[in-house]
N, C-alpha and C positions, 0 to 999 in steps of 0.2 A: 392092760390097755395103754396103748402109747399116747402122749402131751399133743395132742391138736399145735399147741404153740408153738412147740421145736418143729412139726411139722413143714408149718411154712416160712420159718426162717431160713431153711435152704437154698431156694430160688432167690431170696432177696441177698444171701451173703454172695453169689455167683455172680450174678448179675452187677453187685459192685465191685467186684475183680476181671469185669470185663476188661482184654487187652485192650490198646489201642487200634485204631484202624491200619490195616500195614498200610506201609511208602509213608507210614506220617509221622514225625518224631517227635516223643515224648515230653521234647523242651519247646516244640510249637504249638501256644495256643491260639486260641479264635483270637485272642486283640493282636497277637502279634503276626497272626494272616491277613487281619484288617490292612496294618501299618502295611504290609510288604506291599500288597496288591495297590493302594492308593497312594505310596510315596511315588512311582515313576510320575502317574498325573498331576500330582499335585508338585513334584521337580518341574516339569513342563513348566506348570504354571505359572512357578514362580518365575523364570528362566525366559518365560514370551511376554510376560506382563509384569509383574511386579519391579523387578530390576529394571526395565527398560524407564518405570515411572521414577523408580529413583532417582535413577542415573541422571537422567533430563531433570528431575528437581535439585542436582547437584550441580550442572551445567546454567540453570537459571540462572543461578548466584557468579557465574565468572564471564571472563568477555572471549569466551572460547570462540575459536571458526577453525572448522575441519582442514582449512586448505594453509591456517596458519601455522608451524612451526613452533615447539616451544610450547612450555606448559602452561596450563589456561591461567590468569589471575583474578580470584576475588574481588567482584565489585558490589558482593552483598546485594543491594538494593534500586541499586541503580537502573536495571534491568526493565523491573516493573515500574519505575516512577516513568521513566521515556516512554514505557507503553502505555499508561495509564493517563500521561499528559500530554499524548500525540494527537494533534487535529487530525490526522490521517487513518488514527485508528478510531478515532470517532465514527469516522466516514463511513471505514468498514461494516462497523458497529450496526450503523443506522441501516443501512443496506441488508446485512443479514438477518436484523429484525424485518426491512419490510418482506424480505425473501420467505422466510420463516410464518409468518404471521398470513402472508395472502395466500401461500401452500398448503398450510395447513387446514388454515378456515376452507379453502376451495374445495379440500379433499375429503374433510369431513361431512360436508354438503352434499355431495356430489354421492360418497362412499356411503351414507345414511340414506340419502335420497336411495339409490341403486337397490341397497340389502332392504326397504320397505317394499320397495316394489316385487322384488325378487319373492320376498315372504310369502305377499298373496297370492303368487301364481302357485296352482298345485302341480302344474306338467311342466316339464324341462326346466325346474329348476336346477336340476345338475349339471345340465348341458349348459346354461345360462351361467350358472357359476365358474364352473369350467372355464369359458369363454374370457370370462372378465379377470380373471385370475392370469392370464396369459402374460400382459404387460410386464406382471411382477415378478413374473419367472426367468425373465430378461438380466444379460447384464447391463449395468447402466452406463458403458463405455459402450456396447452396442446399440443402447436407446442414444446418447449423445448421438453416434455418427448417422443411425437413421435419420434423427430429426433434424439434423445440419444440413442433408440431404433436401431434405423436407422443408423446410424453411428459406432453403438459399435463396437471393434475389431474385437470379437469372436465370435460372434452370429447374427451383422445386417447385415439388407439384402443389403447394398452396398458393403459389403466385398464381401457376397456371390454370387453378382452379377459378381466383378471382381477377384474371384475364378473360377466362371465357364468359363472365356474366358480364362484363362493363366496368370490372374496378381496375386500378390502377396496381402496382407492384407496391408492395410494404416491404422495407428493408429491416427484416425483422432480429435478425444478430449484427447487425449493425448501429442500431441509433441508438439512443441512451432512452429514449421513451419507450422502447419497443424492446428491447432484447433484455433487462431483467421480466419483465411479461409475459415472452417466450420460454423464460427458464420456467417459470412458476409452472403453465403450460403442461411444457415435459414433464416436468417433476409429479404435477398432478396427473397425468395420463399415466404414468409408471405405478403412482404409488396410491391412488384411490384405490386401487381392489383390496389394500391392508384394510382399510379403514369398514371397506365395504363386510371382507369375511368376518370382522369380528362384531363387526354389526348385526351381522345374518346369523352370528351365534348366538346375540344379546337375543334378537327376536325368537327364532326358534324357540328361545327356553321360555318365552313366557307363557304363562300359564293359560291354559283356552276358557278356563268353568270363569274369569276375569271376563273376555270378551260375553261368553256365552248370557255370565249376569249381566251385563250393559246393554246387551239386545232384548235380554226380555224386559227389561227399562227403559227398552225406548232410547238408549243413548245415540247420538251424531255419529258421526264417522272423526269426526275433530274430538270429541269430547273423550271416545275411544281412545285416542292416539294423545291426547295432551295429560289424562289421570293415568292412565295403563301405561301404554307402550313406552313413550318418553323416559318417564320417569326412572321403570324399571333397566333399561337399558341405555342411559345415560349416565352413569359408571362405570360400564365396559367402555363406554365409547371415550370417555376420558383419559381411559387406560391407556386406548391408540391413541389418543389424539399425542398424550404424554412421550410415547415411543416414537413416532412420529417427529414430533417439536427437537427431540435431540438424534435424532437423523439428518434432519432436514441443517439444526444448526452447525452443522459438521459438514454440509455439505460439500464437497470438490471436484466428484470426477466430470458432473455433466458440467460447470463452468470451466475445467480446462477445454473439454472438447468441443464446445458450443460457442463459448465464448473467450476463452481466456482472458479473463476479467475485463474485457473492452465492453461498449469503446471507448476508452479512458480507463474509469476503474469503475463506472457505473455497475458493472454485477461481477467487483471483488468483493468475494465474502470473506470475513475472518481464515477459514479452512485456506480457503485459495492465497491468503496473504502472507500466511504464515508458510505456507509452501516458497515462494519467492525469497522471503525471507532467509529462509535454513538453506535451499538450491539454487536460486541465483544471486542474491548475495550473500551468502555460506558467513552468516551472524548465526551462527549454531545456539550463543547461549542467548541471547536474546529470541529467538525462536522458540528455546525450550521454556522461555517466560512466559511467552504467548500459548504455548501448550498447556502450561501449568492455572493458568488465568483461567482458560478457556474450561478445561476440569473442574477448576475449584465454583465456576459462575453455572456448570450442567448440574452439580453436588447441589449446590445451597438453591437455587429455581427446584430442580426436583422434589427437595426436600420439604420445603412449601407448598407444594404440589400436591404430593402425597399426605400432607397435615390437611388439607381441604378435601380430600378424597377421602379418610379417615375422617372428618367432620360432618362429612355427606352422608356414610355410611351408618355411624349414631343418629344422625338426624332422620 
């Protein structure tokens, strides 16, 4: 009677003398197909992003300009103290907070408001969605020149709209009362459906057997939406509100096309400033000061941001 044991050590010694797979060489393994396949993307990346950030924080320090001749020279610090001690970037300053701040708040209102309503309805809410989603699918070099359309004194159709009832024309990308107002406007018309879809996602997920126990309780319609709804979905909405806030602080393309920071410098934002800066008066390294400020104030708000967001979450 032959050993059961030798028996099935056969198929196990075979099986670990399996060849390779053909086309595949013996000196390539799995980490070193990882490396191959993700070095070109990550070359990319470093090559569109990383070095470009260097570079500019190598330019910050000198008093470089593109249309100067001659090698940049080291002014260290200089850079940031003229930025940081300038009444003019004060100005900007103050402007892109109010820009920032009435955008935002508008669009979360509006974009929460929107995705509650949208929730309750059971029929066409995709076509509703749909719909509202539209604005955002836009580029915002083609929202600017519609709404310049749209707003012009003499010719757009909101004049004409408040000509046919009895009002008078509003100079609305002309006056310094009216034309940051207009941008916030546009900006909100563009960019509420973000705030809207991630709200309509916070909702959908909440749980129904929550409603369901509040009704056999007898609970409000208020009372519903201020223990349930709010709460649960007031961390998504933060989320946007966060992406958002550093969208909106970066703002540039609808203030060139809308307003090119007029009239005056009433709606130059930081973004738009620093454009002037670098391309019409070509102070490269002082621009890349301003770039680098501007980074390092999105880094440290975020970062505080996200510690209160983490703090909410425990809580």
């Amino acid at each position: 009677m032959s050993d059961p044991v030798s028996l099935t050590d056969h198929p196990v010694q075979e099986a670990s003398s399996t060849p390779p797979a053909p086309g595949r060489s013996r000196h390539l393994s799995d980490r070193w197909l990882t490396v191959a396949f993700i070095s070109p993307a990550l070359l990319l990346l470093l090559a569109m992003s990383v070095f470009p950030l260097l570079w500019a924080l190598y330019l910050s320090f000198t008093d470089y300009s593109a249309t100067r001749g001659g090698p940049a020279t080291f002014v260290w610090f200089e850079n940031f103290t003229a930025i940081l001690t300038s009444a003019q970037v004060h100005l900007r300053a103050f402007t892109t907070l109010l820009y920032v701040v009435g955008a935002v708040t508008l669009q979360t209102v509006l974009g929460f408001s929107i995705a509650y309503l949208i929730s309750r309805r059971v029929r066409g809410r995709g076509v509703l969605t749909t719909l509202f989603l539209v604005p955002m699918m836009l580029s915002p070099v083609v929202v600017g020149l519609f709404w310049r359309f749209m707003l012009d004194a003499q010719f757009g159709v909101i004049n004409s709209m408040l000509g046919s009832i009895g009002l008078g024309q509003v100079e609305w990308l002309t006056k310094q009362n009216t034309a940051l107002i207009s941008l916030i406007v546009v900006d909100t018309w563009q960019w509420t459906p973000f705030i809207m879809l991630i709200a309509l996602a916070g909702l959908t997920a909440v749980p129904k057997y929550l409603y369901e126990a509040a009704s056999i309780d007898r609970a409000s319609e208020w009372f519903r939406f201020r223990t349930i709804t709010l709460p649960l979905v007031w961390p998504l909405l933060l989320i946007a509100v966060l992406f958002r806030a550093i969208e909106a602080f970066r703002l540039f393309d609808l203030v060139y096309i809308l307003t090119s920071g007029g009239p005056g410098v009433s709606t130059e934002t930081l973004s738009f400033h620093v454009y002037k800066v670098a391309f019409l008066g070509f102070n490269t390294g002082t621009a890349s000061a301003y770039g680098i400020l501007m980074v390092l104030i999105v880094i440290v708000l975020a970062q505080l941001y996200m510690r209160y967001l983490n703090k909410l979450k425990e809580d």
